[in-house]
C-alpha positions in Angstrom: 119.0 202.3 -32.9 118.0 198.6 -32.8 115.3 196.7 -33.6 114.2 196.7 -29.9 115.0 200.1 -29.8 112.6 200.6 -33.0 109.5 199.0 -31.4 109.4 200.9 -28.5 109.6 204.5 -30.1 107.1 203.2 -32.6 104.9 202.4 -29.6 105.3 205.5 -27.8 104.6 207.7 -31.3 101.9 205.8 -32.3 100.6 205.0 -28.6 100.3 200.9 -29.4 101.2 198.3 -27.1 104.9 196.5 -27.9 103.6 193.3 -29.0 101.1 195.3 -31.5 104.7 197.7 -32.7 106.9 194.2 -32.8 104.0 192.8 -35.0 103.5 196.3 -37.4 107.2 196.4 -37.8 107.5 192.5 -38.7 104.6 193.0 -41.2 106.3 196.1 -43.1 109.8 194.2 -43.3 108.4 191.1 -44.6 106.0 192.9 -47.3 109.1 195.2 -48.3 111.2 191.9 -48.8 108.2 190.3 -50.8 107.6 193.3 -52.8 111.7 193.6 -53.4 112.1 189.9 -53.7 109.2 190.0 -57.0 111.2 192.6 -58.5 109.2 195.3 -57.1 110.4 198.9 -56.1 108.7 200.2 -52.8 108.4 203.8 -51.9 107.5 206.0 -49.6 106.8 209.2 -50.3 109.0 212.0 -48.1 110.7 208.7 -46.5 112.3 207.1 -49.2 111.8 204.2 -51.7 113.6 200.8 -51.9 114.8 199.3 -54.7 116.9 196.1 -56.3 120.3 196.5 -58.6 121.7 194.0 -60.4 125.6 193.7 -60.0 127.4 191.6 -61.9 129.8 188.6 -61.9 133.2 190.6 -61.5 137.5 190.2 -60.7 138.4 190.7 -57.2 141.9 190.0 -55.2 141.9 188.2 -52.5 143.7 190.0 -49.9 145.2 187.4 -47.9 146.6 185.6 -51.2 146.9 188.4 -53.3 145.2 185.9 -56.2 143.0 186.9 -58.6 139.5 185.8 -57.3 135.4 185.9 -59.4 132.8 187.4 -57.5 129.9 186.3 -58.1 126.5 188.1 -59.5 124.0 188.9 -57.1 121.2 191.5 -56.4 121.3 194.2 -53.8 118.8 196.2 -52.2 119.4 200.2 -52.4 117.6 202.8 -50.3 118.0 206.8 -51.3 116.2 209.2 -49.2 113.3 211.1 -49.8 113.6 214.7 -49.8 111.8 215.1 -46.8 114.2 212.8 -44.5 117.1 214.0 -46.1 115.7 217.9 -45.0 115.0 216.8 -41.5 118.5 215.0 -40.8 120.0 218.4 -41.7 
């Protein structure tokens, strides 16, 4: 599923127009990257909850080359399921 694909099953469940889905679906992505972004953790109770990890600076090989290579540190964003979503996808 898509991002199209997203909006208009969110406005056939929740009987809203596309534009008003497009603009619900914008709003909940941008406030789950601010809330993310200020170190937050978001969650959503039987859906899941999004957080940030820390990984740090670490030795790679560059496949091509075979040369050691540094990755760089960085933050990622982790999702784990909720207990009800994990239930209903099995």
């Amino acid at each position: 599923m898509n991002k199209t694909e997203l909006i208009n099953a969110i406005a056939e469940e929740a009987g809203l127009s596309k534009a008003d889905s497009k603009k619900a679906l914008d709003g909940f992505i941008k406030s789950v990257s601010g809330a993310l972004k200020s170190g937050d953790k978001v969650s959503l109770i039987g859906f899941g909850s999004f957080s940030i990890c820390e990984k740090c600076e670490r030795t790679g090989i560059n496949p091509a080359t075979k040369q050691p290579i540094t990755i760089a540190a960085k933050n990622v964003v982790k999702f784990k399921a909720g207990a009800e979503l994990a239930d209903s996808v099995n």
